[in-house]
N, CA, C and O of each residue as an XYZ file, in Angstrom:
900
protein
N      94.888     97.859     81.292
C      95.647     97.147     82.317
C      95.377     95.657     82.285
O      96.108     94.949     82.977
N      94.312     95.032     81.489
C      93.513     93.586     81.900
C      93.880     92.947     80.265
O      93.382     91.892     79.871
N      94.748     93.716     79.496
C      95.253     92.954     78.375
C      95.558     91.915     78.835
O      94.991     91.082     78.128
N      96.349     91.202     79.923
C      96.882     90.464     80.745
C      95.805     89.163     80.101
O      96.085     88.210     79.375
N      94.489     89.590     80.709
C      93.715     88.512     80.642
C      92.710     88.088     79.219
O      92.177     87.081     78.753
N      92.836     89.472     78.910
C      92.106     89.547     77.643
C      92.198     89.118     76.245
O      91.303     88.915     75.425
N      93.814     88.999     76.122
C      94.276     89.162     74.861
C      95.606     87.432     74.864
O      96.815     87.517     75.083
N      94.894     86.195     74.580
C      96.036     85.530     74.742
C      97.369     85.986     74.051
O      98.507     85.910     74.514
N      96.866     86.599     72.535
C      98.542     86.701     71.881
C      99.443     87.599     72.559
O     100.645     87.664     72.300
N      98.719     88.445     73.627
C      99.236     89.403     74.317
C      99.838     89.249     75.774
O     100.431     90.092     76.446
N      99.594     88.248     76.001
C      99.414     87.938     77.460
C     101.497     88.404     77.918
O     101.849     89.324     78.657
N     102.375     87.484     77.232
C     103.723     87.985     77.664
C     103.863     88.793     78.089
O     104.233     89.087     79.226
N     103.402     89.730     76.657
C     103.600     91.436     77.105
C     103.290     91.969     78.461
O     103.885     92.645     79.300
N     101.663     91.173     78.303
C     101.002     91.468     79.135
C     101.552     91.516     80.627
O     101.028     92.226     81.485
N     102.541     90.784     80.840
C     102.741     90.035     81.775
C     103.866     91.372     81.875
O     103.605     91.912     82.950
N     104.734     91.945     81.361
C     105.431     93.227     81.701
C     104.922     93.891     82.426
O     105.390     94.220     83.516
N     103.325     94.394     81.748
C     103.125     95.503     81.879
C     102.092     95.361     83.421
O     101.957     96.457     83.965
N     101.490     94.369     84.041
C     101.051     94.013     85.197
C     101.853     94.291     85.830
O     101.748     95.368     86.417
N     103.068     93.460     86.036
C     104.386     93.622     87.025
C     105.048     94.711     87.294
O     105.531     95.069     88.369
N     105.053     95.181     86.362
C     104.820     96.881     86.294
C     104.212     98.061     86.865
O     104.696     99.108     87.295
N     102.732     97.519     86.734
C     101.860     98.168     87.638
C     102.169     97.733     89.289
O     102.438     98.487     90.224
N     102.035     96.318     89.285
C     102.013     95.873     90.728
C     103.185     96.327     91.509
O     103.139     96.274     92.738
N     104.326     96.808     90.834
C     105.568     97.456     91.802
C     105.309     98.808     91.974
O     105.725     99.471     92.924
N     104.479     99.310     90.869
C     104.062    100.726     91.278
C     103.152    101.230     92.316
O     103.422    102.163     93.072
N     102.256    100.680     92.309
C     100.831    100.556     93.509
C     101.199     99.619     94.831
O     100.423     99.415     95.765
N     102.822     98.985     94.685
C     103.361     98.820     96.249
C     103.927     99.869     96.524
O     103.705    100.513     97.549
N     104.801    100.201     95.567
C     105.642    101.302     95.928
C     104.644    102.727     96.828
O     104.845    103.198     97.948
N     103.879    102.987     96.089
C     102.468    103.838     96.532
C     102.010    103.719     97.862
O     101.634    104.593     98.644
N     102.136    102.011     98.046
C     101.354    102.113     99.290
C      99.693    102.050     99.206
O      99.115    101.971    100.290
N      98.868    102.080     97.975
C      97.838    102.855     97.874
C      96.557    101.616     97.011
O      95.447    101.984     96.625
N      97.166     99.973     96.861
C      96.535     99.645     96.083
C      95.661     98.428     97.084
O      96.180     97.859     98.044
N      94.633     98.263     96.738
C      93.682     97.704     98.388
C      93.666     96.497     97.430
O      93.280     95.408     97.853
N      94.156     96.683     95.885
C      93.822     94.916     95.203
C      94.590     94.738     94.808
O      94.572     94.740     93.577
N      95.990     94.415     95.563
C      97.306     94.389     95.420
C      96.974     92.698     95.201
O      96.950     92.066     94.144
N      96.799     92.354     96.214
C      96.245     90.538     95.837
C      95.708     90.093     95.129
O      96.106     88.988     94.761
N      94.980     90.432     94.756
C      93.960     90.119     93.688
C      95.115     90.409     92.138
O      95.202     89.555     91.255
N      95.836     91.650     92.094
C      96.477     91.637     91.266
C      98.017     90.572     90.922
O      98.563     90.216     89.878
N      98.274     90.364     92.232
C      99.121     89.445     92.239
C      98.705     88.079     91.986
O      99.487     87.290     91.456
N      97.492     87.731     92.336
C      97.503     86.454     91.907
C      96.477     86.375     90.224
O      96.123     85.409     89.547
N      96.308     87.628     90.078
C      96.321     87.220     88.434
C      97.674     87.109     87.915
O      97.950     86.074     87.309
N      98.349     87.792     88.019
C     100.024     87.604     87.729
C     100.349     86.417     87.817
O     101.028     86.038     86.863
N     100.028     85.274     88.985
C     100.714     84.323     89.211
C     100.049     83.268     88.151
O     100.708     82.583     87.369
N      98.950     83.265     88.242
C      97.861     82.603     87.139
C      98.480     82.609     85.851
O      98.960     81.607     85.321
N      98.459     83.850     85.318
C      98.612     83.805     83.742
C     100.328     83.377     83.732
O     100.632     82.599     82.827
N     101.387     83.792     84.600
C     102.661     83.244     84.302
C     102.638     82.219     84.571
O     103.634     81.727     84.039
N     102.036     81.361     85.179
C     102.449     80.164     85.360
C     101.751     79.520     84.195
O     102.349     78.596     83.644
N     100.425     79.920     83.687
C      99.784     79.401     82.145
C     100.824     79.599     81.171
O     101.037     78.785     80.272
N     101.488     80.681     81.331
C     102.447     80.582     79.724
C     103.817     80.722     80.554
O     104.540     81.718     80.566
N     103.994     79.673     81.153
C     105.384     79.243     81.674
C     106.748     80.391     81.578
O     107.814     80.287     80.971
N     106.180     81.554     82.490
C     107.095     82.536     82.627
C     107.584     82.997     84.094
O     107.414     84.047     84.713
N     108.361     81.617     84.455
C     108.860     81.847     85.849
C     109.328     83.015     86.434
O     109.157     83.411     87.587
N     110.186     83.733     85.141
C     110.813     84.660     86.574
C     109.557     85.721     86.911
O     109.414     86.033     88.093
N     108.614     86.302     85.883
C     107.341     86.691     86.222
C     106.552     86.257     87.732
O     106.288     86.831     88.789
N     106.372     84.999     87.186
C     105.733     84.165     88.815
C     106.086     84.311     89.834
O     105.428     84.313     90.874
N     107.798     84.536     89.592
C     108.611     84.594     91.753
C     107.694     85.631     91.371
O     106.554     85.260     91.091
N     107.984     86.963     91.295
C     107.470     88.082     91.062
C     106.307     88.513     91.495
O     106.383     89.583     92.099
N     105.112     87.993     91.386
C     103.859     87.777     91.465
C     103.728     86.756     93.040
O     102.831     87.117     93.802
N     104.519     85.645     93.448
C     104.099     85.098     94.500
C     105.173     86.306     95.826
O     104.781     86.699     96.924
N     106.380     86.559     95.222
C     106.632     87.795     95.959
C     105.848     88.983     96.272
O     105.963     89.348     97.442
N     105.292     89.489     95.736
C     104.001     90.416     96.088
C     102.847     90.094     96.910
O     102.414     90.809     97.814
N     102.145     88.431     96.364
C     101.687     88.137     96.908
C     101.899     88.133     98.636
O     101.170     88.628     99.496
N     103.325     87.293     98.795
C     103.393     86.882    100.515
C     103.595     88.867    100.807
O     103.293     89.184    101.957
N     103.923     89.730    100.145
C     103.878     91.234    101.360
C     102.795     91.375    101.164
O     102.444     92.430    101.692
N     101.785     90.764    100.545
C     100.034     91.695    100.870
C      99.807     90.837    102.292
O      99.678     91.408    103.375
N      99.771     89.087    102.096
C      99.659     88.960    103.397
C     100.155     89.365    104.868
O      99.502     89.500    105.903
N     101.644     89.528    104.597
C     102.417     90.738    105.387
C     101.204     92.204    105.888
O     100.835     92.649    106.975
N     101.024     92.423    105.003
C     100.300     93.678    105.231
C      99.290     93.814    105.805
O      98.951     94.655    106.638
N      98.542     92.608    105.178
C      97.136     91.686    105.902
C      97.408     91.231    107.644
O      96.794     91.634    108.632
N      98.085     90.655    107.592
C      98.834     90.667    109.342
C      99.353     89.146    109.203
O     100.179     88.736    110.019
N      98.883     88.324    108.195
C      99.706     86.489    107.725
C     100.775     86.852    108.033
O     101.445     86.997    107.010
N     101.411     87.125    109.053
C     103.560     87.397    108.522
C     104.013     86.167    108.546
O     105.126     86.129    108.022
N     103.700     85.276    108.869
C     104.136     83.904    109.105
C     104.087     83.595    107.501
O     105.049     83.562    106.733
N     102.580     83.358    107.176
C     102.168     82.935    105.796
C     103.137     83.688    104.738
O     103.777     83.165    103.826
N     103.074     85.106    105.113
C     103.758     86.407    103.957
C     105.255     85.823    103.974
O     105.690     85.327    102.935
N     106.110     85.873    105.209
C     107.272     85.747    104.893
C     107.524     84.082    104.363
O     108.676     83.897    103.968
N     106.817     83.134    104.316
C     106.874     81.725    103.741
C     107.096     82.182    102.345
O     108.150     81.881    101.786
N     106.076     82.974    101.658
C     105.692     83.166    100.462
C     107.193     84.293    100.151
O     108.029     83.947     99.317
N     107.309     85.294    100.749
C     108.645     86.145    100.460
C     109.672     85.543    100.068
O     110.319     86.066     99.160
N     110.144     84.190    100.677
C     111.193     83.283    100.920
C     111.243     82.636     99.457
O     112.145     82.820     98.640
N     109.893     81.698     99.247
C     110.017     80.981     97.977
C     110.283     81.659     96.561
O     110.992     81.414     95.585
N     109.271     82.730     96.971
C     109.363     83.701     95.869
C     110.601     84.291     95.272
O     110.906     84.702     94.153
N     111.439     84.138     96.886
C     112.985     84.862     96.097
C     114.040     84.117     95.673
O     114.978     84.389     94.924
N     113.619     82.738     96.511
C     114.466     81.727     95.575
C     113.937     80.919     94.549
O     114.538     79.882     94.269
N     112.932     81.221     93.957
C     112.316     80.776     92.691
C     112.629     81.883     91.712
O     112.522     81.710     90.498
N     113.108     83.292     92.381
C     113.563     84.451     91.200
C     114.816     83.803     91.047
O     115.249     83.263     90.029
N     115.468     83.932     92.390
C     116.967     83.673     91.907
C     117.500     82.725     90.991
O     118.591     82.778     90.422
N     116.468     81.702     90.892
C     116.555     80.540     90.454
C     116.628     80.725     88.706
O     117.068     79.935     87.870
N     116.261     81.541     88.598
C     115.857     81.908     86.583
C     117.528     82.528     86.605
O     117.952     82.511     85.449
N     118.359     82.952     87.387
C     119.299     83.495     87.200
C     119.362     84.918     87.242
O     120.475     85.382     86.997
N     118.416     85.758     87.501
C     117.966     87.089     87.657
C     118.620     87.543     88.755
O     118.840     86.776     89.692
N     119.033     88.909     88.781
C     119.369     89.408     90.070
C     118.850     90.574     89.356
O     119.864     90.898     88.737
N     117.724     91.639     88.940
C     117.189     92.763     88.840
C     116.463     92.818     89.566
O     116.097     91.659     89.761
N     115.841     93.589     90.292
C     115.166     93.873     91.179
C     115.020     92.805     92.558
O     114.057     92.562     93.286
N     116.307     92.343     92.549
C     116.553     91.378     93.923
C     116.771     92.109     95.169
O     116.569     91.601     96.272
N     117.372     93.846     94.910
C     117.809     94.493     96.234
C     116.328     94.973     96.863
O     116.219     95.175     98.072
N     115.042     95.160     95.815
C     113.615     95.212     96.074
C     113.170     93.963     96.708
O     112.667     93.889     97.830
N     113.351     93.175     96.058
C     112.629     91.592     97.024
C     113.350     91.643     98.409
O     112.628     91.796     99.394
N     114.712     91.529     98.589
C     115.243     91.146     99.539
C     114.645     92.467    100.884
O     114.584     92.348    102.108
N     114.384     93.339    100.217
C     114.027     94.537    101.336
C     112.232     94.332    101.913
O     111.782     94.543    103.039
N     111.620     93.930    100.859
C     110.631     93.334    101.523
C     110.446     92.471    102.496
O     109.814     92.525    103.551
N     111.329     91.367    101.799
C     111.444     90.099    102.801
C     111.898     90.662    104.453
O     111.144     90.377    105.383
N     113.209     91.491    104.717
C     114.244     92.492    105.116
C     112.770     92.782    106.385
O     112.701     92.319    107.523
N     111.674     93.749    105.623
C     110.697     94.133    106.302
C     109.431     93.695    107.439
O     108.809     94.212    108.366
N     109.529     91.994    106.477
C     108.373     91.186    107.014
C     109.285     90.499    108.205
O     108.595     90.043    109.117
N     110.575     90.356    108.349
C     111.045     89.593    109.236
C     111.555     90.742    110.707
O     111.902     90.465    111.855
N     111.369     92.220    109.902
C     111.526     93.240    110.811
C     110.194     92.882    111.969
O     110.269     92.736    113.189
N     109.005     92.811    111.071
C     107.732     92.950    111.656
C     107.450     91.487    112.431
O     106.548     91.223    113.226
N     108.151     90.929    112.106
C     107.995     89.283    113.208
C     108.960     89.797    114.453
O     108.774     88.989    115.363
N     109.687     90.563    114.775
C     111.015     90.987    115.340
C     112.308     89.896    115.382
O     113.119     89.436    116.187
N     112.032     89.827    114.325
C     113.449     89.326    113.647
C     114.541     90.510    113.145
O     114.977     90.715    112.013
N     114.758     91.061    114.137
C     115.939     92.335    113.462
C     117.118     91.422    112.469
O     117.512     91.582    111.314
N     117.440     90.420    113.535
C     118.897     90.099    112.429
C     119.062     89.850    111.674
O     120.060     90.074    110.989
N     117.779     89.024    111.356
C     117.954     87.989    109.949
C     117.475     89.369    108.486
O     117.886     89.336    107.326
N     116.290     90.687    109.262
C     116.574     91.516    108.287
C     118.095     92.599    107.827
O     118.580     93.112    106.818
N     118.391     92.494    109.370
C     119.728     93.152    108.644
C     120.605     92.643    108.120
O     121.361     93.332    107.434
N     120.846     91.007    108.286
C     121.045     90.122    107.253
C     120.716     90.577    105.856
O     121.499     91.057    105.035
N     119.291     90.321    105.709
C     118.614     90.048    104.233
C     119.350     92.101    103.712
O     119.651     92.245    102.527
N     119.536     93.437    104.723
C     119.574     94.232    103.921
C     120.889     94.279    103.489
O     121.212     94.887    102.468
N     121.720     93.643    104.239
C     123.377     93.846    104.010
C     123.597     92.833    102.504
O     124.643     92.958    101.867
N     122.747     92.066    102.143
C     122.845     91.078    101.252
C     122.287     91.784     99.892
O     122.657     91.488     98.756
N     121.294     92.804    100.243
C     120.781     93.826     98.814
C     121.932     94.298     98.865
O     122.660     93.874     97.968
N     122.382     94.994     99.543
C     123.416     95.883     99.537
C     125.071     95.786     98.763
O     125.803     96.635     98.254
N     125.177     94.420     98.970
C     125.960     93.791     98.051
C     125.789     93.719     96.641
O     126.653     94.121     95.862
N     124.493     93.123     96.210
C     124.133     93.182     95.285
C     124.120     94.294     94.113
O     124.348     94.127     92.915
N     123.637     96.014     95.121
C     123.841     96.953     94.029
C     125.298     97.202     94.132
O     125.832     97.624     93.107
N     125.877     97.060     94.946
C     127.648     97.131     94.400
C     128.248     96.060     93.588
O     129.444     96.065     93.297
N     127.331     95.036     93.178
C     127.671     94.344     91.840
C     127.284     94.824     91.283
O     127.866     95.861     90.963
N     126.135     94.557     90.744
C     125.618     95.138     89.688
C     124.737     96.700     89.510
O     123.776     96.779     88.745
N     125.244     97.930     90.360
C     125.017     99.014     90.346
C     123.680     99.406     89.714
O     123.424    100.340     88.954
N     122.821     98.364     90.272
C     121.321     98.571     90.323
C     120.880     99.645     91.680
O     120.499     99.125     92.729
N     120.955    100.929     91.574
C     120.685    101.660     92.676
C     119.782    102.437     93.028
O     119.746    103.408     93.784
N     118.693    101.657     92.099
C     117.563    103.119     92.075
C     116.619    102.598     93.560
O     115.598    103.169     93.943
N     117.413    101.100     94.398
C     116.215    101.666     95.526
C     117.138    101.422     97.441
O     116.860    101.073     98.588
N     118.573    102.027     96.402
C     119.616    101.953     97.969
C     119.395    103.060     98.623
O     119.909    103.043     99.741
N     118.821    104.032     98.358
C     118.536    104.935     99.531
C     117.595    104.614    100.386
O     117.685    105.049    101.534
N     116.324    103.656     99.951
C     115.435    102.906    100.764
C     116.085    101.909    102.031
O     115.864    101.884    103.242
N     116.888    101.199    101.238
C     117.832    100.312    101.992
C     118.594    100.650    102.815
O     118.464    100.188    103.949
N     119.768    101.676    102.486
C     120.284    102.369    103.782
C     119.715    102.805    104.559
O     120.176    102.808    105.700
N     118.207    103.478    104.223
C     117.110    103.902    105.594
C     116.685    102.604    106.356
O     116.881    102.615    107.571
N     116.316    101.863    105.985
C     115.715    100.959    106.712
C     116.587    100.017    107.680
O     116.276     99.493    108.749
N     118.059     99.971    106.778
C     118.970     99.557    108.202
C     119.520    100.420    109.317
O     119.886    100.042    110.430
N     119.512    101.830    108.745
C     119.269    102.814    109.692
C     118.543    102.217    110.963
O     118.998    101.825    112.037
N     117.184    102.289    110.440
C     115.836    102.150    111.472
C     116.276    100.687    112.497
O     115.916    100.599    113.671
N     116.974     99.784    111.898
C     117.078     98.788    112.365
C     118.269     99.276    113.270
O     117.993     99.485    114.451
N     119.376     99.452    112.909
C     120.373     99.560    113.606
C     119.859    100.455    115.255
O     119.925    100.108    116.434
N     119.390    101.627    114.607
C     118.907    102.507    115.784
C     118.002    101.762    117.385
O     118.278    101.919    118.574
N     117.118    101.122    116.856
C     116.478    100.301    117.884
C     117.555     99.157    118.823
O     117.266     98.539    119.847
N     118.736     99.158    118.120
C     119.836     98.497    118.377
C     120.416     99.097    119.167
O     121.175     98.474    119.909
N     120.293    100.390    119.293
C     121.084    101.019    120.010
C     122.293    101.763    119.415
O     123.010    102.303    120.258
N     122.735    101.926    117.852
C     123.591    102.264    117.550
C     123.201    103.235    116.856
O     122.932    103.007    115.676
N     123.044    104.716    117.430
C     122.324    106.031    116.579
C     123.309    106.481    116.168
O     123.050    107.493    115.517
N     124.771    106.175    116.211
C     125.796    106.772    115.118
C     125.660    106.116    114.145
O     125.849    106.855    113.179
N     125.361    104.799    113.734
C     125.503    104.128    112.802
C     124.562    104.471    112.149
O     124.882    104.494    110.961
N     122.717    104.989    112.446
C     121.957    104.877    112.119
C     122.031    106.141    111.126
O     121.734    106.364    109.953
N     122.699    107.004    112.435
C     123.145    108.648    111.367
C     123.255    108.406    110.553
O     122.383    108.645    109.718
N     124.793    107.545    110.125
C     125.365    107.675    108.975
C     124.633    106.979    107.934
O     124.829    107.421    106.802
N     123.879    106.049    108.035
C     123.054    105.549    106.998
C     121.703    106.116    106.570
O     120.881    105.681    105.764
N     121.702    107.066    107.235
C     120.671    108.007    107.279
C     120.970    109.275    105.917
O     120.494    109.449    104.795
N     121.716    109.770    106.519
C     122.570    110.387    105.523
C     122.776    110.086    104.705
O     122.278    110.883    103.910
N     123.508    108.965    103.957
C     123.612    108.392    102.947
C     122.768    107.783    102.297
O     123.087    107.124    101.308
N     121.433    107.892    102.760
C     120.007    107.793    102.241
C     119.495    108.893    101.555
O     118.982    109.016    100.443
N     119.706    109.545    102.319
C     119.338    111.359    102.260
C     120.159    111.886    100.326
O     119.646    112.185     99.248
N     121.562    111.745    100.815
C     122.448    111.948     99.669
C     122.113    111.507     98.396
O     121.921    112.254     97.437
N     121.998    109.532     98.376
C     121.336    109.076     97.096
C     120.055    109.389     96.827
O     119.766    109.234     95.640
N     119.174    109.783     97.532
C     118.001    110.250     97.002
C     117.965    111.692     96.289
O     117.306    111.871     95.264
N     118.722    112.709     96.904
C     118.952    113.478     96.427
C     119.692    113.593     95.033
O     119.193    114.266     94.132
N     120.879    112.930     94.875
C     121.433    112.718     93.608
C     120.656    112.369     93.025
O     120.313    113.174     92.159
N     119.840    110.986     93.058
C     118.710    110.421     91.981
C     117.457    111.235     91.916
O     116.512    110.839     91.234
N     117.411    112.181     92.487
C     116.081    113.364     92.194
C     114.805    112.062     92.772
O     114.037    111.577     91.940
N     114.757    111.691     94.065
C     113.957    110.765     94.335
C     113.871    111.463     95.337
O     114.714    111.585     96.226
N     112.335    112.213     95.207
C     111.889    113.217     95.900
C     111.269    112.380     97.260
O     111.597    112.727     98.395
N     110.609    111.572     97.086
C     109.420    111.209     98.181
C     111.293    109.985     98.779
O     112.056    110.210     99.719
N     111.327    109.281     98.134
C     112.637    108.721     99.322
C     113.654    109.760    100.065
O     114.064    109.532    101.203
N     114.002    110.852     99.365
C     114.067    111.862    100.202
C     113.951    112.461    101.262
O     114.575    112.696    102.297
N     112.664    112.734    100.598
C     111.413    112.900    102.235
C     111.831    111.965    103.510
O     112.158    112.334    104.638
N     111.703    110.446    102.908
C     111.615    109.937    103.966
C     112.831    109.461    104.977
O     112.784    109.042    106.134
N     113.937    109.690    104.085
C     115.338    110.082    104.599
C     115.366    110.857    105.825
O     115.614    110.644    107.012
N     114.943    112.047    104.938
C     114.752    113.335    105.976
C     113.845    112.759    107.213
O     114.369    112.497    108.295
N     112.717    112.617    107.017
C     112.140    111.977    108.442
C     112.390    111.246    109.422
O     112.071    111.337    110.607
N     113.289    110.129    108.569
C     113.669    109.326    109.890
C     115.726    110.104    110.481
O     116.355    109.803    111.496
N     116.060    110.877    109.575
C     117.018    111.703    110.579
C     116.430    112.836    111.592
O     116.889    113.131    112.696
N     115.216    113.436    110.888
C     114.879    114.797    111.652
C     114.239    113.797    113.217
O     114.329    114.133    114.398
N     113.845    112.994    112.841
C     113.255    112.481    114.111
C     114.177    111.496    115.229
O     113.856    111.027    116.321
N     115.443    111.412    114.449
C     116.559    111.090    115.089
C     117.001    112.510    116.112
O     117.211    112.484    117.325
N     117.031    113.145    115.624
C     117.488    114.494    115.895
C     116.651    115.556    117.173
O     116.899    116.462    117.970
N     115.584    114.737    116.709
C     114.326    115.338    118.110
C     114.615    114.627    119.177
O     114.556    114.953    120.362
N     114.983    113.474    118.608
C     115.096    112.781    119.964
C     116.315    112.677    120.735
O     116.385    111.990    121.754
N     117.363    113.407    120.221
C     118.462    113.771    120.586
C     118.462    115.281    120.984
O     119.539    115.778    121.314
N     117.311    116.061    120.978
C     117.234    117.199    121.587
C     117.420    118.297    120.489
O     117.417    119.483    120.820
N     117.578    117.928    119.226
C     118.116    118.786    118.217
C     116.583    119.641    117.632
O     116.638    119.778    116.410
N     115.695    120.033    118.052
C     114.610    120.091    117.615
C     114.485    120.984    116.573
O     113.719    120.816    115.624
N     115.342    122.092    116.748
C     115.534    123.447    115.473
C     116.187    123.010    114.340
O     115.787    123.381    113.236
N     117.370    122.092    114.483
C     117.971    121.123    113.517
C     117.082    120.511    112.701
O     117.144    120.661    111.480
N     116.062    119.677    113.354
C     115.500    118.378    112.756
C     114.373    119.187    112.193
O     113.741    118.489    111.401
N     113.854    120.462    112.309
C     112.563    121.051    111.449
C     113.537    122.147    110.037
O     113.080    122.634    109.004
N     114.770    122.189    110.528
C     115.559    123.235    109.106
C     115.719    122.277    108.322
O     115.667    122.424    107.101
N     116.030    120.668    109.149
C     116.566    119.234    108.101
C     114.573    119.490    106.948
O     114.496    119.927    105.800
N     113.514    119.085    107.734
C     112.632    118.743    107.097
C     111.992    119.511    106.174
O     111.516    119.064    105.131
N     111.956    120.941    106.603
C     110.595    121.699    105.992
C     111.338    122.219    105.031
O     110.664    123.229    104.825
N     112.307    122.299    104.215
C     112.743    122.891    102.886
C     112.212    121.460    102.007
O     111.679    121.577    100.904
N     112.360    120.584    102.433
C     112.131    119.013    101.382
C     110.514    119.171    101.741
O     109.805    119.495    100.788
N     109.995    119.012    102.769
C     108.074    118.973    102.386
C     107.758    120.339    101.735
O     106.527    120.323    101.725
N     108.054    121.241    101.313
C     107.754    122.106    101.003
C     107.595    122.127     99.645
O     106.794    122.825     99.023
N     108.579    121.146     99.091
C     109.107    121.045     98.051
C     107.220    120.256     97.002
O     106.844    120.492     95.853
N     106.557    119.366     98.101
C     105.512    118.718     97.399
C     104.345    119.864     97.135
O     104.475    120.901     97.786
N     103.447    119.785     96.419
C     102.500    120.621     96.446
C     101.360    120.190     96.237
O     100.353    120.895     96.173
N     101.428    118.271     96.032
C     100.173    117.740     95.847
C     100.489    116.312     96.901
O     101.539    116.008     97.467
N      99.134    115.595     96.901
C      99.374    114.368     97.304
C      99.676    114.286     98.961
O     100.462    113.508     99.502
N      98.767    115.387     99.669
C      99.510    115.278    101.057
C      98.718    114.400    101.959
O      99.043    114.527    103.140
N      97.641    113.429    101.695
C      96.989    112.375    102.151
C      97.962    111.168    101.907
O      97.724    110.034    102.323
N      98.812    111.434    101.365
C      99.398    109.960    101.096
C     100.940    110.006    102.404
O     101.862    110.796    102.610
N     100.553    108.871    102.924
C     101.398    108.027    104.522
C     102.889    108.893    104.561
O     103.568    109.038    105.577
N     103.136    109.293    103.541
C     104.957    109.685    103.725
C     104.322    111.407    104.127
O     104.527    111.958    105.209
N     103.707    111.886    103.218
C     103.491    113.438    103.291
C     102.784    113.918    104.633
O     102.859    115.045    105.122
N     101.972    112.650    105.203
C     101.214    113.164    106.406
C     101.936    112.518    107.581
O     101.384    112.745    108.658
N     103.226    111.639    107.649
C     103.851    111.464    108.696
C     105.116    112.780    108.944
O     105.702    113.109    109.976
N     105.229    113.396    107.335
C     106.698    114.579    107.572
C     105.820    115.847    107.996
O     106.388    116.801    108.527
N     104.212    115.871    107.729
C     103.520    117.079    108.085
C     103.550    116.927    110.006
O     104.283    117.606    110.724
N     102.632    115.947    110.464
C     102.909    115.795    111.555
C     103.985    115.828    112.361
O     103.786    116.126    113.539
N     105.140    115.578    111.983
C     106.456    115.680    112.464
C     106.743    117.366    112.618
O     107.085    117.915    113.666
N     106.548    117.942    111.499
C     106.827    118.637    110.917
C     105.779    120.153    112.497
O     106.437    121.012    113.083
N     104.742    120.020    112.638
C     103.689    120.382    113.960
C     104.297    120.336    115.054
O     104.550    121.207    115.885
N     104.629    118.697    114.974
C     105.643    118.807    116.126
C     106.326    119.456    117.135
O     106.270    119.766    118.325
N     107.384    119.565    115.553
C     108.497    120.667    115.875
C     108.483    121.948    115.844
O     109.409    122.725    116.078
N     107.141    122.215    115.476
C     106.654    123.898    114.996
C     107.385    124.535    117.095
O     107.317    125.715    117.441
């Protein structure tokens, strides 16, 4: 993993295969040296002058501080980061940045400006039919919309979370589809509904049930027992 640092003739590569890791161990949820990894990222791209790498790396960076509780600091850093990607001319993995950003401005309670930032991914994979993370996206404006007050709207984006995850065999976004409808559904009184919605999909895991998605659909899941 530290070719990155180890190997100058390697370092480019290197620089794949970090960025690589570091979207995987966010995605996870699970990496406590998410920072530390990001700002080797930012280090070595900016040594061998590989900008769109760097947004990349200072984007990660501002959601650890996010995570850390900086949201002020995090979303500064979210911001530059995505217009220093955009800036190389890149739009791959922009419907991912923008949902972060989307997140940190959720957590300031800035609803609008994230349902702004998600309606703006959202565009994006209907250009360029980058869709491997719109079922995330339709959930999360779900979540937003709902606190809004609009639980039809939230349904339907709920659902259509549910659907693309399912088509893309994206088991754990799935899951979490399912969770935030079944718990729509409890709270609408549907309680037999919202445990037939969940327990065929958790059932489905058979490892990994310490990890935040598997032990919020288990608990839910008690709940409704």
């Amino acid at each position: 993993m530290l070719q990155i640092l180890a190997y100058g003739e390697d370092r480019a590569h290197g620089s794949a295969v970090e960025i690589a890791e570091v979207r995987e161990k966010l995605r996870e949820r699970t990496d406590s040296h998410l920072h530390e990894r990001a700002d080797q990222l930012i280090a070595v791209t900016t040594e061998q002058r590989l900008p769109h790498w760097g947004a990349q790396g200072t984007i990660y960076r501002g959601w650890t501080k996010v995570m850390n509780g900086d949201v002020a600091e995090g979303i500064s850093l979210l911001r530059s980061g995505s217009i220093a990607y955009r800036a190389t001319g890149a739009e791959a993995g922009m419907p991912h940045f923008s949902a972060l950003l989307a997140r940190a401005y959720d957590i300031a309670g800035q609803s609008e400006e994230a349902v702004t930032l998600l309606d703006d991914a959202l565009q994006i994979i209907e250009r360029t039919e980058e869709r491997w993370f719109a079922a995330e996206l339709n959930r999360h404006k779900g979540q937003l919309l709902l606190r809004q007050g609009h639980s039809e709207a939230a349904e339907e984006l709920y659902r259509e979370a549910l659907s693309i995850a399912e088509e893309q065999g994206a088991r754990l976004w799935e899951l979490r589809a399912a969770v935030s409808l079944a718990q729509l559904r409890r709270d609408q009184g549907g309680r037999a509904e919202a445990r037939d919605l969940l327990a065929p999909l958790f059932s489905w895991f058979t490892e990994g049930f310490g990890a935040p998605d598997l032990k919020e659909a288990k608990a839910l899941l008690d709940e409704l027992a």
